[in-house]
C-alpha positions in Angstrom: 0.0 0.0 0.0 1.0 3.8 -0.4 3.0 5.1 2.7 1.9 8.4 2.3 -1.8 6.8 3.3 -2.9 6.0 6.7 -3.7 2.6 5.6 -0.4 2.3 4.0 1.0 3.3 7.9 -0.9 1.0 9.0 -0.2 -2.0 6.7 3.6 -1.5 7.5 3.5 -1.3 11.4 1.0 -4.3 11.9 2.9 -6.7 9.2 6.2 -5.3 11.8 4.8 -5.8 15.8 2.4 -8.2 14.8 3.2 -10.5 17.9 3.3 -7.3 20.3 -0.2 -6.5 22.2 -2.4 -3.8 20.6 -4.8 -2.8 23.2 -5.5 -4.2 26.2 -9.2 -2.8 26.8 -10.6 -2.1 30.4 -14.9 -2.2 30.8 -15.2 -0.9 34.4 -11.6 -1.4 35.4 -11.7 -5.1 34.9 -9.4 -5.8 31.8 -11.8 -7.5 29.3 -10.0 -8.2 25.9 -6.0 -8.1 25.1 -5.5 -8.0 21.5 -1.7 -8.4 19.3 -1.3 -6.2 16.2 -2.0 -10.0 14.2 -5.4 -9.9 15.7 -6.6 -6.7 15.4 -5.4 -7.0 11.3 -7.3 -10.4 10.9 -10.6 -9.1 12.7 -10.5 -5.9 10.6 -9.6 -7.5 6.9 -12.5 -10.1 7.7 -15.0 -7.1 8.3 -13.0 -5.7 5.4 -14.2 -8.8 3.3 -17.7 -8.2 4.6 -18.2 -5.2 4.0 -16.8 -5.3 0.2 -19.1 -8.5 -0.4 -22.1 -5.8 0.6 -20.6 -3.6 -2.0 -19.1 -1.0 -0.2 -16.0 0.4 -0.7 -14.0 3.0 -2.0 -15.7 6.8 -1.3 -18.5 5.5 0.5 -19.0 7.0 3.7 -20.0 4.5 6.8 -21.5 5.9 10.6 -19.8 4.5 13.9 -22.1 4.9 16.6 -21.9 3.1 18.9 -19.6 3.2 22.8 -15.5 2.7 22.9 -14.3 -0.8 22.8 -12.2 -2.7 20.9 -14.9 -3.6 18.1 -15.1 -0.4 17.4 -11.0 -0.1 16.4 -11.7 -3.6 14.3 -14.5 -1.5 12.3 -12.7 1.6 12.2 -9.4 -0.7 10.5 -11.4 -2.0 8.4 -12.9 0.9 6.5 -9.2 2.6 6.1 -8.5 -0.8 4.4 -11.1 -0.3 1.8 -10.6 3.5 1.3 -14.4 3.7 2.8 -14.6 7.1 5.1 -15.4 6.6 8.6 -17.9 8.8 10.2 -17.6 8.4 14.2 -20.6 9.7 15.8 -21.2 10.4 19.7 -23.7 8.1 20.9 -24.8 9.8 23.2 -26.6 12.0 20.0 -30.1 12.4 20.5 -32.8 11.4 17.1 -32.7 15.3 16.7 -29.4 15.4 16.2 -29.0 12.2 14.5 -31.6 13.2 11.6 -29.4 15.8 10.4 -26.1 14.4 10.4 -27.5 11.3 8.7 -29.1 12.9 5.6 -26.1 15.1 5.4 -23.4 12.0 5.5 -25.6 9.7 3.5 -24.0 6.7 4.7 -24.2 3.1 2.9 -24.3 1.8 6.3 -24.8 2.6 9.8 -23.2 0.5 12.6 -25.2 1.0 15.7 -24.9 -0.1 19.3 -27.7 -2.1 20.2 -28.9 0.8 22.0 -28.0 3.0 19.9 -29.8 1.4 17.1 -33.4 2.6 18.8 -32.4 6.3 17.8 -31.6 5.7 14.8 -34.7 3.8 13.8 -36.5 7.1 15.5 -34.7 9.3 12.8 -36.6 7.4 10.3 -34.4 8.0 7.6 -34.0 4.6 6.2 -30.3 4.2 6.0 -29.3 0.5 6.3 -28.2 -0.5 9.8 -25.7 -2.9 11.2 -25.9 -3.9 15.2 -22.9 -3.8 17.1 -23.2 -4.8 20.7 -20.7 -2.9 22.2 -21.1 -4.0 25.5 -20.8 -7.4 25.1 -17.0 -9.2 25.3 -15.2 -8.3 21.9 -15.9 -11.9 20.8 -19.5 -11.5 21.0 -19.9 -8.3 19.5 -21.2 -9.1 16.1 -17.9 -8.2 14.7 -16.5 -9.0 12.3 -19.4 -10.6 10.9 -19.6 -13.5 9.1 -16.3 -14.1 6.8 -18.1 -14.3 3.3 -14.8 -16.2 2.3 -13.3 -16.0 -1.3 -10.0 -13.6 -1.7 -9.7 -10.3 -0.7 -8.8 -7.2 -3.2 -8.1 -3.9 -1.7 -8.0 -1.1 -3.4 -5.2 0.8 -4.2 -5.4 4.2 -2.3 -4.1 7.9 -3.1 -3.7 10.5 0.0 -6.1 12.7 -1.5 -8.7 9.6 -0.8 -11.6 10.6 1.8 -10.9 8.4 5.0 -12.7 10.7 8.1 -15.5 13.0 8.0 -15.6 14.8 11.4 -18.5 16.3 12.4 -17.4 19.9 14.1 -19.2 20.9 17.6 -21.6 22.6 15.6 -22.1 25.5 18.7 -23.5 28.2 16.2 -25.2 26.4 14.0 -25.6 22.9 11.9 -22.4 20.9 12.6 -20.2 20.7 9.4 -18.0 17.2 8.3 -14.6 18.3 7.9 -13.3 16.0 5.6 -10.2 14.0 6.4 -8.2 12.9 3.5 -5.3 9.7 4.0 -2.6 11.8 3.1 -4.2 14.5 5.8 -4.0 11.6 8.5 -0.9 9.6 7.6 1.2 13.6 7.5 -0.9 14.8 10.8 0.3 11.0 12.9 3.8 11.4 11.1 4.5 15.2 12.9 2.6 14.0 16.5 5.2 10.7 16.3 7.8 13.3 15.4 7.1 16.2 18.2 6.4 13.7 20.8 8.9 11.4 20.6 6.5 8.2 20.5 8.1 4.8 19.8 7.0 1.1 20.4 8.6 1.4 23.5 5.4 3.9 25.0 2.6 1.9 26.6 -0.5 4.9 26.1 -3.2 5.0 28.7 -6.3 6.1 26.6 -8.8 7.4 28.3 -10.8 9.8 25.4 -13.6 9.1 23.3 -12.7 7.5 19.9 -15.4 10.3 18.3 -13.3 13.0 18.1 -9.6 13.7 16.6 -8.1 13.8 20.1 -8.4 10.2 20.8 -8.8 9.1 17.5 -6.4 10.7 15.8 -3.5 11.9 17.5 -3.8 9.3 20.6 -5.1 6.2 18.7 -3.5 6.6 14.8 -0.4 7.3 16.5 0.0 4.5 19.1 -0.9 1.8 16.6 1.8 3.3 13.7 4.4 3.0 16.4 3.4 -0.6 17.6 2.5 1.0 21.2 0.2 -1.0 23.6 -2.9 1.0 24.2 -4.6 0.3 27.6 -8.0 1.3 26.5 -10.6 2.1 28.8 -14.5 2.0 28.0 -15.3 5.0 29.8 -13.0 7.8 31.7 -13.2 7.4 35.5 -11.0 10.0 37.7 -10.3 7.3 40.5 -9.9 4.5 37.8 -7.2 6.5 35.7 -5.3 7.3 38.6 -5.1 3.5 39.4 -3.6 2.6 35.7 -1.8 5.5 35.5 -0.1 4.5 38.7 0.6 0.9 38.5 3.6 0.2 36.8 4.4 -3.4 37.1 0.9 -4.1 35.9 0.3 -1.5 33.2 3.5 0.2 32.7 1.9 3.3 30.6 4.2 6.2 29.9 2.0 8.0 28.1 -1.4 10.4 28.8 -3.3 12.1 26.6 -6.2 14.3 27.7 -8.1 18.0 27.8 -8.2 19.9 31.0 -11.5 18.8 32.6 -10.2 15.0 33.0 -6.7 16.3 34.7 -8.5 18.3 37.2 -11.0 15.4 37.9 -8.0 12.9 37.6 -6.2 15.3 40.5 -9.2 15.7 42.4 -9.0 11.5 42.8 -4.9 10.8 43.6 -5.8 10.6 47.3 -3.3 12.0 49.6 -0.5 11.3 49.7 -0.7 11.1 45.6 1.1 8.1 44.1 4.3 8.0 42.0 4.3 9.0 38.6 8.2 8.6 38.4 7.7 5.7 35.1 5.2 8.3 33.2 7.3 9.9 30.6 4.6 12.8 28.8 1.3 14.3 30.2 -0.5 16.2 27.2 -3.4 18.6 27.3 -5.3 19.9 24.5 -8.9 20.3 22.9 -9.6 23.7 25.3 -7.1 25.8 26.9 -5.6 24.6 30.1 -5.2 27.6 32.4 -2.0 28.0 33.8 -2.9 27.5 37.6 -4.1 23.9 36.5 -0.5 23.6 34.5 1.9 23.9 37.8 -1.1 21.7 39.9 -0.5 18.6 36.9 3.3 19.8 37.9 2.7 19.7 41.3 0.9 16.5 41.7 1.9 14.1 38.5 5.7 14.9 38.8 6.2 17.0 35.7 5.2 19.8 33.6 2.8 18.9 31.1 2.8 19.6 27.0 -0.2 21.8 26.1 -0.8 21.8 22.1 -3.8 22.7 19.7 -5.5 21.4 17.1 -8.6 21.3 15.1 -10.7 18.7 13.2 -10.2 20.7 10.4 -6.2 20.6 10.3 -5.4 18.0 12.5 -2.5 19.0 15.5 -0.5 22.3 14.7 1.0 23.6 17.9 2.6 21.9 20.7 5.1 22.9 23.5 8.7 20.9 23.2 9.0 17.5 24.9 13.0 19.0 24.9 12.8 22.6 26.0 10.8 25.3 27.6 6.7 24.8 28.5 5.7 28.1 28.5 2.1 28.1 30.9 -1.0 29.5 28.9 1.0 28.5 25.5 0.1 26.3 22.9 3.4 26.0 21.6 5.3 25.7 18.5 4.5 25.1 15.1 4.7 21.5 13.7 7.0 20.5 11.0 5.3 21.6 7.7 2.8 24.2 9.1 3.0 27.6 8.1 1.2 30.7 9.9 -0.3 34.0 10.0 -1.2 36.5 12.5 -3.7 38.3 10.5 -5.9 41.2 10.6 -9.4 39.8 10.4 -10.7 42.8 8.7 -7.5 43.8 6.1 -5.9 40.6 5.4 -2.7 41.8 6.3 0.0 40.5 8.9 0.1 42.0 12.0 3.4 42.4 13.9 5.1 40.1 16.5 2.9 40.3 19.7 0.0 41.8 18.3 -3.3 39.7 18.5 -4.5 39.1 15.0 -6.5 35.6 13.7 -4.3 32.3 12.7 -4.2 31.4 9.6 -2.6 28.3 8.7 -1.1 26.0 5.6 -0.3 22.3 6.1 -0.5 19.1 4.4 -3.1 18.2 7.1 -5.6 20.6 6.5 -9.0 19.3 4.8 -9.5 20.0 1.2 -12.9 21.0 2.3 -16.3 20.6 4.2 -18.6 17.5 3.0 -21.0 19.1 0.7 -20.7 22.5 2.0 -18.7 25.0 -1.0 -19.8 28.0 1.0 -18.8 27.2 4.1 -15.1 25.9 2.5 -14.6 29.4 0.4 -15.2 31.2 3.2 -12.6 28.8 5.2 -10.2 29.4 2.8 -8.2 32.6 1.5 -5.8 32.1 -0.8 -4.7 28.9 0.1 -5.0 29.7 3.9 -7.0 28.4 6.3 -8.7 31.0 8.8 -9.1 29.1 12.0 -11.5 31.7 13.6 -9.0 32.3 16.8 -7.3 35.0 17.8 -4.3 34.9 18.8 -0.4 36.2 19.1 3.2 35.0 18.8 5.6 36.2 21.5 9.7 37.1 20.6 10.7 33.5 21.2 8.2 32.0 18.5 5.8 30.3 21.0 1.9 31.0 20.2 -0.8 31.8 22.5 -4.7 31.8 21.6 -6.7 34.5 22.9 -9.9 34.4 21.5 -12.5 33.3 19.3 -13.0 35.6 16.8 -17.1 34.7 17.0 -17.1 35.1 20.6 -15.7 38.5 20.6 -18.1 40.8 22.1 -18.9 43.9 20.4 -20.5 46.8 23.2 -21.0 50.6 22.1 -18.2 49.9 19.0 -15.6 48.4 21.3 -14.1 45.4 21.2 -14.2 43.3 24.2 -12.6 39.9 24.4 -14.1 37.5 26.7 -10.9 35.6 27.6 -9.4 38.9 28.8 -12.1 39.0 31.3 -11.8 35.4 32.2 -8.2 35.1 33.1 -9.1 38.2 35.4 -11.8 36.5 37.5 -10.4 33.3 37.9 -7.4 34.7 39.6 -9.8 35.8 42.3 -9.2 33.7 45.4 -12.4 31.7 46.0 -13.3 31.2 41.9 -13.2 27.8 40.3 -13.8 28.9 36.9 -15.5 31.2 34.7 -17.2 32.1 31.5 -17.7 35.5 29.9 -20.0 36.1 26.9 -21.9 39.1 25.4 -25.7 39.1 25.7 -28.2 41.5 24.0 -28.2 45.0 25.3 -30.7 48.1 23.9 -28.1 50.3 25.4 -24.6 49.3 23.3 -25.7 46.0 21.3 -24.2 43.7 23.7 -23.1 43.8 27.5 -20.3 41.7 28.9 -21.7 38.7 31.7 -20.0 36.6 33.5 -21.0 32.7 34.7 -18.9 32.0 37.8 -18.5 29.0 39.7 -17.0 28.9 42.9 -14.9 26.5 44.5 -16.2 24.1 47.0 -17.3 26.2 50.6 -16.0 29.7 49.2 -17.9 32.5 49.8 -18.4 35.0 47.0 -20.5 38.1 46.0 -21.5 39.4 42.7 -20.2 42.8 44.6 -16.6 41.4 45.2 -16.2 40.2 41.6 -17.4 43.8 40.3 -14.9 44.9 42.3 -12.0 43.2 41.6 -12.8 43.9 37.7 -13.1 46.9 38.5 -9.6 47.1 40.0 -7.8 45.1 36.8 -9.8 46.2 33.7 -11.3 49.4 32.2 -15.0 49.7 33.4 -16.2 49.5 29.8 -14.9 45.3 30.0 -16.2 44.8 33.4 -19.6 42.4 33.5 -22.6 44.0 33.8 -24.5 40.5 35.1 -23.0 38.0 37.0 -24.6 34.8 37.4 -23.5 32.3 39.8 -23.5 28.2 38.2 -23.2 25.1 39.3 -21.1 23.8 36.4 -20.4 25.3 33.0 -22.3 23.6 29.9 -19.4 21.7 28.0 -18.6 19.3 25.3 -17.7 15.8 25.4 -14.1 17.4 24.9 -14.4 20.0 27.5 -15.4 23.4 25.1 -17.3 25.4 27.0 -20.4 26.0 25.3 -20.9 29.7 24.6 -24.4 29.7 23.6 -25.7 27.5 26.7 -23.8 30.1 29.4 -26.0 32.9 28.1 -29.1 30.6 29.2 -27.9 31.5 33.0 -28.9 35.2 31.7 -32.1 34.6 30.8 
């Protein structure tokens, strides 16, 4: 196969460790399946076979939803095999949800979890459907299907082939399918391997959903090019993590992947006194910003200073701080090999100077070629053979990025702009605050007003008067909140993105 594919990566590492263990999957923190490189290629070119004798193949585009397990990497395998794009779905998607991103994928086949399988049915949109039971041992799981015999012929694959469409959060509107080609994955996994050091040598403890590029792409893709074992587990439990991450005759992992939410539950569980991390050789955060206090308590408590990085679904990873050399706190890093950027004015096109906040534009061999049937939404993605991410942010004299800002989230009041994140970093300094979320709601005044969704740590006691005040004292009275609302929890994604939209409910 072509080694500038995914599959072609693929092909070479499993024919190489094929006696080493793949994944050793947890349900519940009882280990359930162990599974060598030879297996997992067997299972998956059997589905492979299966799914080729049900005529689908090359280009055709095929739904995973159903919960982690190992079945779901057999599936997943197989579809890269045949040059058929994958389509991993959250299941915890609602019929609502599942109507539209159905008739906008078009799938040949949907492979459901047999709970999972009831929604779809409710989306009545007639797409053919394929039970997985997810649940049930790896044996039992329906996968891979009955072997329809006869030889196998894979088709030969070109990077520009379609292998991923990822479904972006969708927070302002109809999600969109970024689509991922094989020369987008194979180049994205080459530069994580690269920046990260990975070898065979790194036992990964994978904790993330498999619906998303975080622990798909960068966690899983890379782990299984390298011949890594992957202790998988079904779901993320704080106290459960801790335990694998800890034991190193049993386990042995070196290697954590995860966004900030899961570190500060996984802290919240070490007990006291915490255990040692000595054997762990990289903690990396990504997927939403990890606030600096957070980075020297992951110091603190796990041993080291962990590597913050950024990427999109769009463009894959295209940032991260050094593995050898400085972690700058509240920094997403360097640039990976290959990508270019921009610090751009949003409204002139042009360049801003070093340390001046502008919007990222980027070029890369991992960037999508476009949205799945959306040509507006990709021209206005693209200038010029850039790709406008939508954040704002800077580079400092020593080269290392920072974000600052959604450019959509920007809050416009009386012709001034206000960024929210400004704001945020100022109230969650405030002795007694958690966390925080600023956002601009409706205002007959100035257009918008600035508010602010606090939650306070556990027994602290805090006014709406205090936090005036202290904004008062660090920021121009313009960019201190006019509301402050205090919350339980803020409304996030599976990844950990706040959700923007859902904080301005606590205003209503």
């Amino acid at each position: 196969m072509n080694q500038e594919t995914l599959a072609g990566g693929f092909e070479q590492s499993f024919s190489r460790y094929k006696d080493r263990t793949a994944i050793v999957f947890l349900r519940e923190g009882v280990v359930e399946t162990r599974l060598t490189y030879e297996n997992l290629r067997g299972d998956s070119l059997r589905f492979a076979r299966w799914l080729l004798s049900r005529d689908i193949g090359k280009g055709d585009r095929v739904v995973l939803f159903f919960p982690k397990c190992p079945a779901f990497v057999t599936a997943y395998l197989a579809l890269q095999w045949i040059g058929a794009a994958a389509v991993p779905l959250n299941p915890r998607f609602k019929p609502s949800e599942m109507e539209y991103l159905l008739r906008d994928a078009e799938p040949k086949l949907v492979l459901a979890g047999a709970e999972e399988e009831d929604v779809v049915k409710r989306t009545e949109t007639g797409f053919p459907v394929r039970v997985v039971d997810a649940r049930a041992p790896y044996g039992e799981a329906s996968l891979p299907g009955e072997d329809p015999g006869g030889p196998l012929a894979l088709p030969d694959l070109d990077p520009s082939d379609p292998a991923l469409v990822i479904y972006t959060s969708g927070t302002t509107g109809n999600p969109k399918g970024a689509m991922l080609t094989q020369g987008n994955l194979a180049n994205d996994a080459r530069n994580v391997v690269r920046v990260w050091e990975i070898t065979g040598e790194d036992v990964l403890c994978h904790a993330l959903p498999l619906f998303h590029v975080h622990g798909l792409c960068f966690a899983l893709h890379t782990a299984l090019l390298q011949g890594c074992r992957v202790v998988m587990t079904d779901l993320f439990r704080p106290r459960e993590a801790a335990e694998v991450l800890a034991d190193k005759d049993r386990f042995g992992c070196t290697l954590f992947m995860a966004v900030p939410t899961m570190y500060r539950k996984l802290l919240e569980n070490l007990g006291d006194p915490p255990p040692d991390f000595g054997h762990m050789r990289l903690w990396t955060s990504g997927s939403a910003p990890l606030p600096p206090k957070e980075f020297r308590r992951i110091e603190d408590l796990l041993g080291q200073e962990p590597v913050e990085r950024e990427g999109m679904s769009e463009t894959g990873m295209n940032f991260s701080n050094p593995v050898r050399g400085a972690r700058k706190p509240g920094s997403i890093g360097l640039p990976l090999p290959g990508v270019s950027v921009r610090v751009v004015d949003p409204a002139s096109g042009q360049d801003v100077p070093a340390g001046e906040e502008g919007e990222l534009w980027l070029r890369s061999a991992s960037i999508i070629p476009g949205y799945w049937r959306k040509p507006e939404e990709t021209a206005k993605t693209f200038r010029d053979g850039w790709f406008r991410t939508g954040d704002l942010g800077r580079v400092d004299e020593e080269g290392y990025y920072y974000l600052t800002d959604r450019l959509k989230h920007i809050i416009i009041s009386g012709g001034e702009n206000i960024s929210p994140k400004e704001i945020e970093n100022v109230i969650d300094k405030l002795e007694g605050v958690a966390e925080s979320s600023v956002t601009g709601i409706p205002d007959e005044q100035w257009g918008e007003k600035v508010a602010a969704a606090v939650v306070a740590k556990p027994g602290a006691s805090l006014s709406r008067e205090e936090i005036s005040a202290w904004c008062r004292k660090h920021l121009h009275d313009w960019k201190c909140p006019k509301e402050i609302a205090f919350v339980d929890r803020l409304p996030r994604n599976t990844m950990g993105k706040v959700l923007k939209e859902d904080v301005k409910k606590a205003f209503e």
